[in-house]
C-alpha positions as a Markdown table, in Angstrom:
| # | Residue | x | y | z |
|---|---|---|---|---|
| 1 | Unk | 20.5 | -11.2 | 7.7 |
| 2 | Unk | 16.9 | -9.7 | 7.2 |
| 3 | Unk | 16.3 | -6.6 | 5.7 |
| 4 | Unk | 14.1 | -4.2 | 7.7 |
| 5 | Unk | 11.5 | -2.2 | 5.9 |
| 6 | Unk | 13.4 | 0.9 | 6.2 |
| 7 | Unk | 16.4 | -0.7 | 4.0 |
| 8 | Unk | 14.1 | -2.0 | 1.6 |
| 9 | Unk | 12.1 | 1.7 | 1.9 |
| 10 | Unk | 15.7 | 3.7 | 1.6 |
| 11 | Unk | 16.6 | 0.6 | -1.3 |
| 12 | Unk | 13.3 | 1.6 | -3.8 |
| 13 | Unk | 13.7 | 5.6 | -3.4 |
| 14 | Unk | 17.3 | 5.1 | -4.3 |
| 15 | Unk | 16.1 | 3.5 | -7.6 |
| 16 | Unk | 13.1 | 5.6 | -7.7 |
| 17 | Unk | 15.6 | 8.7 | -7.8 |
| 18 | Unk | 17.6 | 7.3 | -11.0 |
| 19 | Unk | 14.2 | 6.9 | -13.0 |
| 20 | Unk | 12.9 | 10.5 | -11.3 |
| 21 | Unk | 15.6 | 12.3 | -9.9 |
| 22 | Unk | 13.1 | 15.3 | -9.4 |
| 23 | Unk | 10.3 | 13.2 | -7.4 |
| 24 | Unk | 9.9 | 14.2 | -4.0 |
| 25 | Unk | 9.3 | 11.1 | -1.4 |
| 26 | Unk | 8.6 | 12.8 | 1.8 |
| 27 | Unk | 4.8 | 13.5 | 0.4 |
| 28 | Unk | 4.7 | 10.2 | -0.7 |
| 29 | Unk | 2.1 | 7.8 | 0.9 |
| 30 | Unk | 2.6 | 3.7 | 1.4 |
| 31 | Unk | -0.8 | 3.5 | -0.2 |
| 32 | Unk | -0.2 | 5.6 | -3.5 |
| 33 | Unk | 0.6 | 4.8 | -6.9 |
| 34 | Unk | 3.9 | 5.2 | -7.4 |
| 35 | Unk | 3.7 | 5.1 | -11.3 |
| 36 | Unk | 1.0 | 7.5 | -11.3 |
| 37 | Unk | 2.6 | 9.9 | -8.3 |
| 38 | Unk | 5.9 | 10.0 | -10.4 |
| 39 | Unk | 4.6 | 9.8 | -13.6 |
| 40 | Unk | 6.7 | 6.7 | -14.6 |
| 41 | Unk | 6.4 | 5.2 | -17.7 |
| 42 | Unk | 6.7 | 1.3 | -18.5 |
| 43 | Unk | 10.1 | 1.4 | -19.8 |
| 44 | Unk | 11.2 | 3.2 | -16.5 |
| 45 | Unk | 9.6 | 0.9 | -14.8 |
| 46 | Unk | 10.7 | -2.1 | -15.9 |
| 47 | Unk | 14.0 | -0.7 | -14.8 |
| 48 | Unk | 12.5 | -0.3 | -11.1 |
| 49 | Unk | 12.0 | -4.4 | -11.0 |
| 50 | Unk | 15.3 | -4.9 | -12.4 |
| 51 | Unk | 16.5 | -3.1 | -9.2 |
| 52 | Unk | 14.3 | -4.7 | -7.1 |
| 53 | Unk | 15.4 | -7.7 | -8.2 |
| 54 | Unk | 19.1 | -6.6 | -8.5 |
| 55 | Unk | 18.6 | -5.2 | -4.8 |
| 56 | Unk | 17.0 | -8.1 | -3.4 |
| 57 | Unk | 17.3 | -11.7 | -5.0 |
| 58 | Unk | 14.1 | -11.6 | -5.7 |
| 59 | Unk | 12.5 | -12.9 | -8.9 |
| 60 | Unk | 9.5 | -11.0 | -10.0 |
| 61 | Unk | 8.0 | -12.3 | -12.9 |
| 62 | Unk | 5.9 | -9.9 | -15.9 |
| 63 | Unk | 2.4 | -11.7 | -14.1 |
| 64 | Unk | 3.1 | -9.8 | -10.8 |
| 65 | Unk | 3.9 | -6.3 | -12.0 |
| 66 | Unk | 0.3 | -5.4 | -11.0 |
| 67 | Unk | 0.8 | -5.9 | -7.6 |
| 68 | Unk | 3.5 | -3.8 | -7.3 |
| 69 | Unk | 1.7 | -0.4 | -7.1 |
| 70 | Unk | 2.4 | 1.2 | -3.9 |
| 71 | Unk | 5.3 | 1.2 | -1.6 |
| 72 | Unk | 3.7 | -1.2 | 0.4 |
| 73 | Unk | 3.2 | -3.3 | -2.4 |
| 74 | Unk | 7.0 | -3.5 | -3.0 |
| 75 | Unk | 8.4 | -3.7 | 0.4 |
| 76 | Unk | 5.5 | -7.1 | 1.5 |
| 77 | Unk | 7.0 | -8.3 | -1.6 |
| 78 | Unk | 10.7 | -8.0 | -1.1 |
| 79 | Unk | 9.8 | -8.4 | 2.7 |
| 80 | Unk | 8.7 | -11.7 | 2.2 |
């Protein structure tokens, strides 16, 4: 079974809402920051790739945290 983008989408602002239960994703664009938008720390997340990974099956190793930015970052690399 695939995952669309919207369950992957739905997937991270489910986790996002555990680190930042306050954030508000409608104003959110594919194309910003999500540490910076959210003001999430490393510790916090840390805990987002866990879930990703958790979520997914998907092994993200320390070397490509820094792609993982945006949205779109996370959902062309769950998606792939």
């Amino acid at each position: 079974m695939t995952t669309t983008e919207t369950q992957i989408k739905e997937t991270i602002f489910n986790l996002l809402r555990k680190i930042a239960p306050e954030a508000d994703f409608e104003n959110l664009q594919e194309d910003e920051d999500i540490r910076a938008k959210f003001d999430i720390d490393s510790f916090d997340f840390l805990n987002l790739m866990i879930g990703l990974n958790e979520a997914f099956g998907v092994e993200i190793p320390e070397t490509d945290y820094g792609k993982l930015v945006t949205l779109k970052d996370m959902i062309r690399y769950v998606n792939v």
